[in-house]
C-alpha positions in Angstrom: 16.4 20.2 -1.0 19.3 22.3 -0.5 21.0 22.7 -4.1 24.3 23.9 -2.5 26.8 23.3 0.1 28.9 26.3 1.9 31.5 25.4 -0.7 29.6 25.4 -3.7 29.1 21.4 -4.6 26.7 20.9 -6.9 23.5 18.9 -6.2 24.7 15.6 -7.4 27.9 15.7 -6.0 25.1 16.4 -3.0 23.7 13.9 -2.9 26.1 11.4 -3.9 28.1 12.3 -0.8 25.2 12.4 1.4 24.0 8.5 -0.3 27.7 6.6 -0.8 28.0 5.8 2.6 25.2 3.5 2.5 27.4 1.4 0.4 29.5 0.1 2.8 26.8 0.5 5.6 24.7 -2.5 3.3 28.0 -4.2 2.1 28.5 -5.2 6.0 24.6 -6.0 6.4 24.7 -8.5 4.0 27.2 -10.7 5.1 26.2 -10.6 8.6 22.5 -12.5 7.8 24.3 -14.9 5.1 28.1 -15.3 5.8 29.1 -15.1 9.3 26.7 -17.0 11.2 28.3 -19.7 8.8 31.2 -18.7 9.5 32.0 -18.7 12.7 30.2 -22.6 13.6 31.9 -24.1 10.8 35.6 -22.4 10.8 35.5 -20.6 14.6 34.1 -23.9 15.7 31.1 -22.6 18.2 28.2 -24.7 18.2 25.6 -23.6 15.9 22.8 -23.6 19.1 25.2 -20.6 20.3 26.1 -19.3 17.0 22.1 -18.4 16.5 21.8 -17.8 20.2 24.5 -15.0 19.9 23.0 -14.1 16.6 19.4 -13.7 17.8 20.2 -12.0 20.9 22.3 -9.3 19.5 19.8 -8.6 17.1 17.4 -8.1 20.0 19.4 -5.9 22.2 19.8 -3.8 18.7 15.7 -3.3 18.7 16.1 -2.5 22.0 18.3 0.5 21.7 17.2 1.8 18.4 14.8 4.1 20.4 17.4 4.8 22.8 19.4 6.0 20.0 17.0 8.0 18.3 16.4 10.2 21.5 20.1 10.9 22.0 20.8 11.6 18.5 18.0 14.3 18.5 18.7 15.6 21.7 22.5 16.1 21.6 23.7 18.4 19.1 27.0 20.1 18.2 29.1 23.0 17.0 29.0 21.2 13.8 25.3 20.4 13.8 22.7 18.0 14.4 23.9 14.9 12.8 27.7 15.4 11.7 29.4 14.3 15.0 27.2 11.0 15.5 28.2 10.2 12.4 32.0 10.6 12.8 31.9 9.1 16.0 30.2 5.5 14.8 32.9 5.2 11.8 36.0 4.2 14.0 33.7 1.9 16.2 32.2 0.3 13.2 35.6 -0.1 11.5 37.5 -1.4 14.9 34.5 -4.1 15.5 34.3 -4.7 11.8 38.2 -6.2 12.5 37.3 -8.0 15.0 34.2 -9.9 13.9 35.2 -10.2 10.5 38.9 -10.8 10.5 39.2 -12.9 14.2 42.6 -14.6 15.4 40.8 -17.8 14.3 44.1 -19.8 15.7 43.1 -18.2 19.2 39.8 -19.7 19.1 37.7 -16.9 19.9 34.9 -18.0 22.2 31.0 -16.8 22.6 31.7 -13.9 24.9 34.5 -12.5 22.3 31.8 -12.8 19.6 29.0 -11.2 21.8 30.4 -8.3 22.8 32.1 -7.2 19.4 28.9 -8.2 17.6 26.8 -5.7 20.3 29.8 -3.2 19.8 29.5 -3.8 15.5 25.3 -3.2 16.1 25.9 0.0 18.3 27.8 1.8 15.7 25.5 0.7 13.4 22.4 1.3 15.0 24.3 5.2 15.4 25.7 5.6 12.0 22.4 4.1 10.2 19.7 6.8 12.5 21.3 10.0 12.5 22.1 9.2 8.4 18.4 8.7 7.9 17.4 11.4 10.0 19.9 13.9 8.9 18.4 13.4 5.4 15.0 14.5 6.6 16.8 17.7 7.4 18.8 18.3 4.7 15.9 17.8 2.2 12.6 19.3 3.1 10.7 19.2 -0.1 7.9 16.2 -0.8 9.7 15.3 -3.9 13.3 15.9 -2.6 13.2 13.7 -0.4 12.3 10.5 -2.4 15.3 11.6 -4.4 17.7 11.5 -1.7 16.4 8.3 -0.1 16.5 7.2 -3.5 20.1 7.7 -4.2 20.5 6.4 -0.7 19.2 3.1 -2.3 21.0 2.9 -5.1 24.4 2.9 -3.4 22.8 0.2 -0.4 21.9 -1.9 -3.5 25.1 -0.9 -5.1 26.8 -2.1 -1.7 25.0 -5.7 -2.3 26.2 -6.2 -5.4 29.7 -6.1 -4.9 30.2 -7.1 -1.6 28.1 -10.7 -3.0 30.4 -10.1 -6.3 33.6 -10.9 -3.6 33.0 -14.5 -3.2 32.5 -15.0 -6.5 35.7 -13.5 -7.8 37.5 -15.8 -5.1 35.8 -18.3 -6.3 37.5 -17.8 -9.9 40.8 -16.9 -8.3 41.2 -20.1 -6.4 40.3 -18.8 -2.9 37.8 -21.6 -1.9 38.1 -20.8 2.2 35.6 -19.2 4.0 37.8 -17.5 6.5 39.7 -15.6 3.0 35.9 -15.0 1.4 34.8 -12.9 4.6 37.8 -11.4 5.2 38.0 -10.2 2.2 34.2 -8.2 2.5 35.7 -7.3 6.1 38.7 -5.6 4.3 36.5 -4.0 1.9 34.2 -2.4 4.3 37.4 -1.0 6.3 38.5 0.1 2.9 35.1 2.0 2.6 33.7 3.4 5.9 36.5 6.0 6.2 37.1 7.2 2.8 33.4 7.7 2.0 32.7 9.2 5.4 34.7 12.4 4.3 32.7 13.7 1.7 29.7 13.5 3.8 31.2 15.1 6.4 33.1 17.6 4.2 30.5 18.5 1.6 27.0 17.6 3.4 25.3 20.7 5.3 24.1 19.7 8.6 21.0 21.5 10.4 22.1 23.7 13.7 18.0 24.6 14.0 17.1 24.1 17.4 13.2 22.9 18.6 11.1 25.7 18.7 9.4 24.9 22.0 10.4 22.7 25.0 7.1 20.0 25.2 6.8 18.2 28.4 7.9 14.3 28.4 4.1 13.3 28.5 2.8 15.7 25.7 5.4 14.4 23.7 4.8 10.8 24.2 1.0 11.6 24.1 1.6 13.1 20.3 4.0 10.3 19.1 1.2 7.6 20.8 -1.5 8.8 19.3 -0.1 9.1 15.8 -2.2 7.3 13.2 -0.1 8.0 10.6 2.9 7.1 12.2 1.7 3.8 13.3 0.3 3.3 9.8 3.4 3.5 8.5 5.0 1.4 11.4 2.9 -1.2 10.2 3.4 -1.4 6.5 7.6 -1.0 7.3 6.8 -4.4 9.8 5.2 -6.4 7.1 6.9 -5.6 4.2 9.9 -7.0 6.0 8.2 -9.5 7.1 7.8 -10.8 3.5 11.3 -9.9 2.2 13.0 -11.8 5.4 10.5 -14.6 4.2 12.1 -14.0 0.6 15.7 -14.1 1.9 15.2 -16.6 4.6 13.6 -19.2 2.1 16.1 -18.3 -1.3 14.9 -21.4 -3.4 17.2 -21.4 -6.8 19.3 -24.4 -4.6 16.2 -26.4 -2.3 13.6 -25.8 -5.0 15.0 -25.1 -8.0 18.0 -27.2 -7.9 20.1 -25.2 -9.2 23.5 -24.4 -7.2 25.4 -22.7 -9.7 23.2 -20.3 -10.8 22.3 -19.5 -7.1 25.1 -16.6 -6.4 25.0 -14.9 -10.0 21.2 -14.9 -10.3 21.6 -13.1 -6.7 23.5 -10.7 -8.2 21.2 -9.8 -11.3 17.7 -9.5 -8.3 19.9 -6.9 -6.7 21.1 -5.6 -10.4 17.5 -5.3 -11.3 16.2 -3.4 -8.6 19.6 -1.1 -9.0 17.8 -0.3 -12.7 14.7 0.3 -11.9 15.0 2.9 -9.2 14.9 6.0 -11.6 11.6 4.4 -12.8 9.7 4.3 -8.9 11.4 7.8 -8.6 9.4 9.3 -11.6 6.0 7.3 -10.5 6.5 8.9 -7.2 7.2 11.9 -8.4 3.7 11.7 -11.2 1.6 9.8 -8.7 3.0 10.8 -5.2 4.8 8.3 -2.7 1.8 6.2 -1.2 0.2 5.4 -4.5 3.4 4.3 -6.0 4.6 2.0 -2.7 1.0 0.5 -3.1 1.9 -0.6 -6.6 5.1 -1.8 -6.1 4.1 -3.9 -3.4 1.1 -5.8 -4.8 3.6 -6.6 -8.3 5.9 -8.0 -6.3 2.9 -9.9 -4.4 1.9 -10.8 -7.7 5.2 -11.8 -9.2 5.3 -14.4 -6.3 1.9 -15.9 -6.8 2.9 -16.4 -10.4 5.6 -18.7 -9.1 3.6 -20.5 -7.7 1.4 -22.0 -11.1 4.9 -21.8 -13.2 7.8 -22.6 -10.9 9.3 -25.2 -12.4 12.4 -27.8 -10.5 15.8 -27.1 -12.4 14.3 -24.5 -14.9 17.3 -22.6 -15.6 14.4 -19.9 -17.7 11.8 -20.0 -14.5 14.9 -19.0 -12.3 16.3 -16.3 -13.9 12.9 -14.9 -15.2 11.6 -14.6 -11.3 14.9 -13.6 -9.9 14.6 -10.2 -12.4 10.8 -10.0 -12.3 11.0 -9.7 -8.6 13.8 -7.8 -8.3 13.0 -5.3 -10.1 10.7 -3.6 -7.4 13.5 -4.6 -4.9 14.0 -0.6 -3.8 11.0 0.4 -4.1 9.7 0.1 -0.4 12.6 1.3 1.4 12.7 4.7 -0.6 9.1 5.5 -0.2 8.8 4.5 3.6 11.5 6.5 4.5 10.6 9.6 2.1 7.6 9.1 3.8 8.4 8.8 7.7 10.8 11.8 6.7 7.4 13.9 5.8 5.8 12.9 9.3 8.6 14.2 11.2 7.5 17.9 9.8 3.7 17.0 10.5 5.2 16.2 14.2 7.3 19.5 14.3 4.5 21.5 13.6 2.1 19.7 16.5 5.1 19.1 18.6 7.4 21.8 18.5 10.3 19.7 18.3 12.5 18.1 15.9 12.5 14.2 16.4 13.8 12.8 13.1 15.8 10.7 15.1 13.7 9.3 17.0 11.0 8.5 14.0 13.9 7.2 12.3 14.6 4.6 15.1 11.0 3.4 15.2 11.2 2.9 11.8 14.4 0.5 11.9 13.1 -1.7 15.0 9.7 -2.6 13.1 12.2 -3.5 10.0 13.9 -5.4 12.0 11.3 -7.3 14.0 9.2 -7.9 10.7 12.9 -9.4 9.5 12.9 -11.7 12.7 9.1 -12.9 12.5 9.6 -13.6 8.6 12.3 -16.1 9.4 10.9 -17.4 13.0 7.8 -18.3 11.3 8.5 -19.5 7.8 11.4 -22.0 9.6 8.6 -23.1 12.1 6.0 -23.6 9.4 8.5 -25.0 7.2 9.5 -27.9 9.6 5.7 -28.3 11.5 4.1 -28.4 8.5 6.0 -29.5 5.6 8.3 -31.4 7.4 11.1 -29.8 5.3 14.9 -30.3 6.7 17.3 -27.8 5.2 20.5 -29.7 3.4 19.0 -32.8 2.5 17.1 -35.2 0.0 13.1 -33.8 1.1 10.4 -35.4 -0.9 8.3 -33.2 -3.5 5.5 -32.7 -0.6 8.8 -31.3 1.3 9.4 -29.5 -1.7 5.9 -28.4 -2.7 5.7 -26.9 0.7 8.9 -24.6 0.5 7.6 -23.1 -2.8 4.4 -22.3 -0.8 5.4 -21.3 1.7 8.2 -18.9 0.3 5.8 -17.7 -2.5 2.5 -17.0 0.0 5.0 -15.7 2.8 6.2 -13.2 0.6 2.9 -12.5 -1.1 1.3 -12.7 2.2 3.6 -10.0 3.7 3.6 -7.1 0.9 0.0 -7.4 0.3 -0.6 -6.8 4.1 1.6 -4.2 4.1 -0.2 -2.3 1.7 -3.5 -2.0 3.7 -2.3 0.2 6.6 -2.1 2.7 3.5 -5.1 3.0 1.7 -6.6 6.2 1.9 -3.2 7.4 3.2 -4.1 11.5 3.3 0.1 12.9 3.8 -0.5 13.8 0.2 2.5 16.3 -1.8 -0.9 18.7 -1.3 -1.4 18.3 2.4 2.7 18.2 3.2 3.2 21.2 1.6 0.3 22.8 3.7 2.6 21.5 6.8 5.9 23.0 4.9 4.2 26.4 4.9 2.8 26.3 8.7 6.2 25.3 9.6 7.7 28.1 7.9 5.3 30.9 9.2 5.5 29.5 12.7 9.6 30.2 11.7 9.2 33.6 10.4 7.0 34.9 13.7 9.2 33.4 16.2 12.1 35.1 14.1 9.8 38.4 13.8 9.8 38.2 17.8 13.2 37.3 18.8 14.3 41.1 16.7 11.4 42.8 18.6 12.8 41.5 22.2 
């Protein structure tokens, strides 16, 4: 990794101003799946058939353009670099459709179209912000190691981002503020708070890349490379199924259905995302002693495992069963997302070196869609199962069958999904060994084409 800006900033000031926006980036995320869908049937008053229409087709238009995204963002640079302007342009989009889906006129009644198109605009500048950041951090740390540090300080600020945008409610809560319109305003405000003040030390103190491709492929090479990719699709398919089982996780949270235990539900929230806050330094080091793959195998089958415990010693209205699964299984809660993108960082330079060009971006963006459609399966098909199956309706008095059935299906759903995602890399060869082979091609290749451009 670069250890110094222009200016002189230290590394951790580094990489602290590369991570923090990923606070606000995950403290808008959150309420998005779990406030405003709410939100805007009960207190907007749309019906909720058009709420999860709007909902669902937003979220499809945003897999959509991911790849759309990624393309641009790679191809159009600037005087200021690769990554820099994308990022300044999404932050007043993000903040202006923030306002609007957040904070609405709720006296004006704002209808289905107003909420579709700020929604697609809110997605857009997400979509832009959330590629070139990821990307941009492929550039700026080049080393094997380096980059499950930055990724991992990424984390840490997306978890930290969690916490206290779920910590808002709460505090309401104690205040007096019982509304929902006042609980998402308030992370709405917090976010606009956010955006722009932490978007100027990564845009003041971050280094941005102006290293152009070192060859022009043709469209069909370059399709033909990123097609017949094993590793990429490898990795495609482990990012697809572990979110398939955390959507199932999220989709399914049982500490109210299951557990029966309402008011523990928000604060034992709090200490899953707390936990995995913790225990990030610890994946680091194992990544760092046992390499990236061998340390995302094992944090996926404990949390497999933690949730086929549940299933032998879950317990209804077990205050100790909650909070001792909440923590268990939060714990590896940052583990994947670190170590996938660390490692979809590394076969971006595997690609440069075949390829010619530098398509972080566009990695990047295939990376996010298969998040996102994993996300969307885990909830489609847990619901469906759920209601075909079980017969389980959410809100209401179910039987224990009903019951029995959401604690197997949330436990094997989960399990299911990070133990699948786990096969796709066994015998995973992008070892620190082999990627520093591909470092030290990459820099050769650099040092000849240099060596030639003085001899012309």
């Amino acid at each position: 990794m670069t250890t110094e800006s222009p200016a002189g900033t230290s590394r951790r000031r580094l990489l602290a101003s590369y991570a923090a926006i990923a606070m606000p980036m995950a403290a808008m995320g959150m309420p998005i799946a779990v406030y405003l869908p709410r939100f805007y049937a009960e207190v907007v008053g749309l019906s909720l058939a058009t709420v999860g229409m709007i909902f669902t087709a937003a979220r499809l238009f945003d897999v959509v353009t991911d790849p759309l995204m990624g393309v641009a963002i790679d191809r159009f640079d600037s005087r200021w670099g690769r990554r820099k302007h994308w990022a300044a342009l999404s932050i007043p989009l993000l903040c202006l459709a923030v306002w609007k889906v957040f904070l609405p006129d709720v006296e004006a009644a704002p209808g289905a179209l107003y909420l579709t198109f700020w929604l697609l605009v809110l997605y857009a500048a997400y979509t832009m912000l959330t590629i070139a950041h990821l990307s941009w951090g492929a550039e700026l740390a080049t080393g094997y190691d380096a980059r499950s540090e930055l990724y991992g300080w990424r984390e840490i600020f997306t978890i930290a981002g969690m916490t206290l945008v779920l910590a808002l409610p709460a505090a309401l809560e104690l205040a007096g503020e019982q509304s929902q319109e006042g609980k998402v305003a308030s992370m709405g405000l917090f976010c606009l708070v956010l955006f722009p003040v932490l978007v100027v030390p990564l845009l003041r103190y971050v280094p941005d890349s102006r290293e152009k491709s070192q060859s022009s492929l043709p469209l069909k090479a370059a399709l033909k490379l990123l097609v017949g990719n094993p590793l990429l699709w490898r990795l495609l398919a482990a990012d697809l199924l572990a979110g398939l089982g955390t959507a199932v996780s999220g989709a399914l949270y049982i500490a109210i259905a299951y557990f029966r235990l309402p008011s523990h539900a928000s604060l034992a929230l709090l200490f899953y995302f707390l936990a995995g806050f913790l225990c990030m330094p610890l994946w680091l080091r194992l990544a760092y002693r046992y390499g990236k793959d061998r340390t995302l195998k094992g944090a996926l089958v404990y949390a497999a495992a933690v949730n086929l415990i549940l299933i032998a010693t879950a317990t209804p209205e077990s205050v100790l069963g909650l909070w001792g699964f909440t923590i268990a299984f939060g714990l590896a809660f940052g583990a994947a997302p670190t170590l996938l993108r660390s490692m979809m960082a590394d076969l971006t330079d595997e690609d440069e070196l075949k390829s010619g060009q530098k398509r972080a971006g566009l990695y990047f963006a295939l990376l996010t869609t298969t998040n996102k459609l994993g996300a969307a399966l885990g909830v489609g098909l847990s619901f469906t199962i759920l209601d075909w199956a079980f017969g389980f309706v959410p809100g209401t008095q179910n039987d224990s069958a009903a019951l029995d059935g959401l604690l197997l299906t949330y436990a094997l759903g989960t399990a299911g999904g990070l133990l699948l995602a786990a096969l796709p890399l066994l015998t995973y060869p992008m070892t620190r060994e082999k990627h520093g082979e591909i470092v030290e091609a990459l820099r050769a290749r650099e040092q000849t084409t240099g060596a030639l451009g003085a001899g012309d």
